[in-house]
N, C-alpha and C positions, 0 to 999 in steps of 0.2 A: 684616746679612744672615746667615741661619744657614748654619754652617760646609757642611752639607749639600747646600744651594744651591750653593756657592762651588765648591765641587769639581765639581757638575755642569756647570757653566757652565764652568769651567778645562776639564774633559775633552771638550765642544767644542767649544770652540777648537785647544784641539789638536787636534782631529780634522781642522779645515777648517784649520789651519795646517800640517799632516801635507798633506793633499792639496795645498793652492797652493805649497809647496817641492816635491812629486812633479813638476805642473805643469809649474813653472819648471825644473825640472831634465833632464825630456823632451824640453820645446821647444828647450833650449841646448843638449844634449849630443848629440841623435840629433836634432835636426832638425824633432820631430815640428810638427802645425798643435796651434793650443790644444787641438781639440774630443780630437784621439789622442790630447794629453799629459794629459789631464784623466782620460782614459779609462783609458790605462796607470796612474796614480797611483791612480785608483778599485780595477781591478783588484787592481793589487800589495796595497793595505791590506787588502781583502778574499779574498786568498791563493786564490779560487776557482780557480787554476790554466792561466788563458787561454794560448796563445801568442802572443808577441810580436809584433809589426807587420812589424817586419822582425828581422832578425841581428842584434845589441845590437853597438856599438863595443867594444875593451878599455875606454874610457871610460865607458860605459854599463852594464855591466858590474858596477864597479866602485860606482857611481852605485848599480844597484840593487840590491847585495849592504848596502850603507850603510842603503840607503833602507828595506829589508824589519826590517835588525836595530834600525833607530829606531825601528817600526811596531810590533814585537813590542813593545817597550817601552810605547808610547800605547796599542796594544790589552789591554794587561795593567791597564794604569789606569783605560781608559774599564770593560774590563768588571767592576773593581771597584767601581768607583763605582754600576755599574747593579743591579750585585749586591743592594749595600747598601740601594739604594730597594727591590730587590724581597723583599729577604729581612729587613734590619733594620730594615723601620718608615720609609724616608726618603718612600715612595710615597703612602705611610698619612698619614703627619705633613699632606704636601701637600692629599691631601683632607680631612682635618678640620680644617686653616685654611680650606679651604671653604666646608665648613660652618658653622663658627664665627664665618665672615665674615657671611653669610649671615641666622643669628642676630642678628648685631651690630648687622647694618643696619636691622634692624626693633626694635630694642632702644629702650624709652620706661622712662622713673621709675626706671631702675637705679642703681647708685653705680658710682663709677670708683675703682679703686684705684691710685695712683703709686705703684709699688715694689712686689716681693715678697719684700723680706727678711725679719726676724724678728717685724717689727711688722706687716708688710703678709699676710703666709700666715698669720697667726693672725686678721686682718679678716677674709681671705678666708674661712676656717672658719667664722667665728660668722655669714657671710653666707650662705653656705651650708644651715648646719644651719638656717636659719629661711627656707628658700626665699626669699631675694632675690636678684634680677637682680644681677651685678656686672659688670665688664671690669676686667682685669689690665692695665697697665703696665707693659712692666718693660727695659731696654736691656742690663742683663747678661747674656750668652749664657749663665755658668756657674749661672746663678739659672734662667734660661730652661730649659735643661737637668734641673733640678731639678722642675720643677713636671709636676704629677702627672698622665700620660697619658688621664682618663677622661674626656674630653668636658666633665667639669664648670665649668672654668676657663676663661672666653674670652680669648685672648691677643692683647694687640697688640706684638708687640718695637719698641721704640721709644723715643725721649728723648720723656718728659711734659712737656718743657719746649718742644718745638714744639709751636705752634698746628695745624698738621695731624694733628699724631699725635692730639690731644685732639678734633680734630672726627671723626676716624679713630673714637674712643672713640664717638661722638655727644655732646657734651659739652653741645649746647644743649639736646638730651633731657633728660640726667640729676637727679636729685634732689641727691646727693650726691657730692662729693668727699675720697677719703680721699688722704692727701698724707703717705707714710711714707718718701721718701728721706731718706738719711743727712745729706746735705749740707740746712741750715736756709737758705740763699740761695736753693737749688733750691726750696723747698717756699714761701718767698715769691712765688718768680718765676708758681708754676704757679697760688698762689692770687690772683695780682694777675691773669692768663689766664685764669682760672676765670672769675672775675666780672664781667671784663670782655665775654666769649663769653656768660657767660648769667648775668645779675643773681639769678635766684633761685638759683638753688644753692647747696648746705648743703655749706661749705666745714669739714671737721677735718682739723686739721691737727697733725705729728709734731715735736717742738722737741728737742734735743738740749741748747742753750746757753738759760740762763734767759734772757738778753738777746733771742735772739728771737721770746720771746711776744709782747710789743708789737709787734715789726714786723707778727708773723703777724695778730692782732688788725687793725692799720691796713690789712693787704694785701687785709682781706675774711673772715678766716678766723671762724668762729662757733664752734669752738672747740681750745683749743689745749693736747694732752697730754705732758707732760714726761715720760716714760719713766723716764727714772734718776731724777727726783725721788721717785714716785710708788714706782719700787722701794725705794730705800734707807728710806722711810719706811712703806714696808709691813715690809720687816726689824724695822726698830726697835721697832713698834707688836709685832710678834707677841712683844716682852719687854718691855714695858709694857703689851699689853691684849691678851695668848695667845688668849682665847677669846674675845673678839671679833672679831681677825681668824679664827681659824678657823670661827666663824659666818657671814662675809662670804663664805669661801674655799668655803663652801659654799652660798652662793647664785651663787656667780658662776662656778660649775661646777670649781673650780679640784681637788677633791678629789672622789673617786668616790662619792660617795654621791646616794640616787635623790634630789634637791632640786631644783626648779625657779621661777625667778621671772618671771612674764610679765606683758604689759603688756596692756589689753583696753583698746579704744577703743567707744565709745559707739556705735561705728554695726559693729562685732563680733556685739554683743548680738543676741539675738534681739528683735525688735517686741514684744512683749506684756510683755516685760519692761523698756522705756522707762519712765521717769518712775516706778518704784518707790524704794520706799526699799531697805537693806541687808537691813534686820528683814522684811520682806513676800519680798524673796525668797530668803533663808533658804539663802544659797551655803554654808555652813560648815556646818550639819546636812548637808543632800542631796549633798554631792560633797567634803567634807572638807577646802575650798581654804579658806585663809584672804585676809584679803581687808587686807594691811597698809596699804597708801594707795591717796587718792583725788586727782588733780589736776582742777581746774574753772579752764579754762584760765588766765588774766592772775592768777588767785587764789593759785595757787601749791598746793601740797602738802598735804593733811589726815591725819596719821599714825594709824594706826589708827584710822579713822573709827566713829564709832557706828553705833547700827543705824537711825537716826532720818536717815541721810545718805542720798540720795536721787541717784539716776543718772539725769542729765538729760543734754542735748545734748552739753555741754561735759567731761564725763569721762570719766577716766581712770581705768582700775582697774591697779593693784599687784596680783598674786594669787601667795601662796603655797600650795606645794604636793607633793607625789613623784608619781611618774609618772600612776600609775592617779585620784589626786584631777584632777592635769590632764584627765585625758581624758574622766573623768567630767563635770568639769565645762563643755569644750567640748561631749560631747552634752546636756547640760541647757540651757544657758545662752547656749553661740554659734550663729554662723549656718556657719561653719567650724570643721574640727577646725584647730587651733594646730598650726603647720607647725613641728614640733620632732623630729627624729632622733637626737638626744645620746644615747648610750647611756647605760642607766641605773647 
């Protein structure tokens, strides 16, 4: 529960725990019936200045000289608290989990992310910059805290390791699972839940230890990325193959330059251009993309295909490019412009 809630709820209780000791204190010390001693306690908190029912005891007295300086204490906190929802965002926060709820619940084919740590807000981004549906997972408040106030992000706080938090996600909806906690147990656990909640779902999943690939693999997971292998051996290659990796580092947006590589599916294309070959429609004159693979499904990958290759049902286009050849060649060639925002 976020710290923000906790305090609201703390400050009334105290409020209604401030009133039933005023209560109690009325009834035993002056006698009053509940309905006056409720009354007198309402009044004293809210200082509006009534006079008392009858002459106070020395006891009484006492009682409410006690009671008013404990009051000043609770109303100094409640109206902090109130403050903060109206002036720091806590009021704001509570309706765009509203909203966001709201969104959630109508949410079909999106991906769920477990975790937003270092691997998981770099998902988020590339989900993002390419218009896909996601939902956030994340139980760390100091993480929670962190993530970025603009509506963009849909947040569940919560452990991905209960089953309600992940139907919370819509998890029988989803397409995808991405599974980036730290811990390699946890990311087992959520992909043996995944799949057992909804058999299709495109389980990736985050490993830490090379030993729990296989598990991850047996838990359902389709596919399994080793983070620190994958670094250390990207180091090493940029002093054995420099300018190979930095060819990759710039398709894979790592370095600023205008490069982009996207993937076109068969049913992107615009109609009239079905069932042509590469040569007939002549993508690299008119729009300047190059066109490096072709996949034709169970076939597997065609690396720089000829111009005699032919875009039928089942392909996949590679397309290389910098910005303006992109865009060109979604108005020539798609039925949509390519949902891309990455500055150039």
């Amino acid at each position: 529960m976020p710290a923000g809630i906790r305090k609201l709820i703390l400050a009334i209780l105290l409020m209604l725990l401030s009133i039933t000791l005023g209560s109690v204190g009325f009834h035993i010390i002056e006698k009053y019936t509940w309905v006056d001693s409720i009354f007198m306690a309402v009044i004293t908190i809210s200082t509006v200045g009534y006079a008392t029912l009858d002459p106070l005891e020395p006891a009484g007295k006492i009682f409410v000289s006690l009671y008013i300086i404990l009051n000043l204490v609770i109303f100094a906190f409640v109206i902090s608290v109130i403050t903060s929802y109206l002036f720091e965002g806590g009021l704001r926060n509570i309706f765009r989990k509203f909203i966001i709820d709201r969104k959630v619940s109508k949410m079909k084919n999106h991906v769920i992310v477990c975790g937003y740590g270092r691997n998981g807000s770099k998902a988020c981004e590339e989900l993002h910059l390419n218009g896909k549906d996601f939902i956030v997972i994340e139980s760390d408040e100091s993480i929670i805290d962190s993530i970025p106030d603009d509506g963009t992000i849909h947040l569940i706080p919560g452990d991905a390791t209960d089953d309600e938090v992940l139907k919370l996600a819509r998890i029988e909806h989803a397409d995808y699972i991405i599974l980036t906690l730290p811990r390699d147990s946890d990311n087992v656990f959520i992909a043996l839940t995944a799949r057992e909640m909804n058999p299709d779902i495109h389980v990736i999943a985050r490993a830490s230890d090379l030993r729990s690939e296989k598990k991850l693999f047996r838990a359902g997971a389709h596919n399994v990325i080793l983070p620190d292998v994958l670094g250390g051996l990207h180091m090493s290659q940029i002093i054995t193959k420099p300018y190979v990796i930095e060819y990759l580092d710039l398709l894979n947006g790592v370095t600023t330059h205008d490069l982009h590589l996207e993937e076109i599916t068969f049913i992107d294309i615009k109609s009239k251009f079905h069932n042509k070959t590469i040569g007939d429609l002549d993508i690299r004159k008119k729009s300047g993309v190059s066109i490096i693979g072709v996949k034709r499904g169970e076939m597997g990958f065609s690396f720089n295909p000829g111009p005699d290759t032919i875009i039928n049902q089942n392909a996949i286009l590679i397309v290389l490019g910098n910005k303006n050849q992109i865009e060109k060649f979604s108005d020539l060639y798609l039925i949509n412009q390519i949902k891309k925002t990455r500055d150039s």
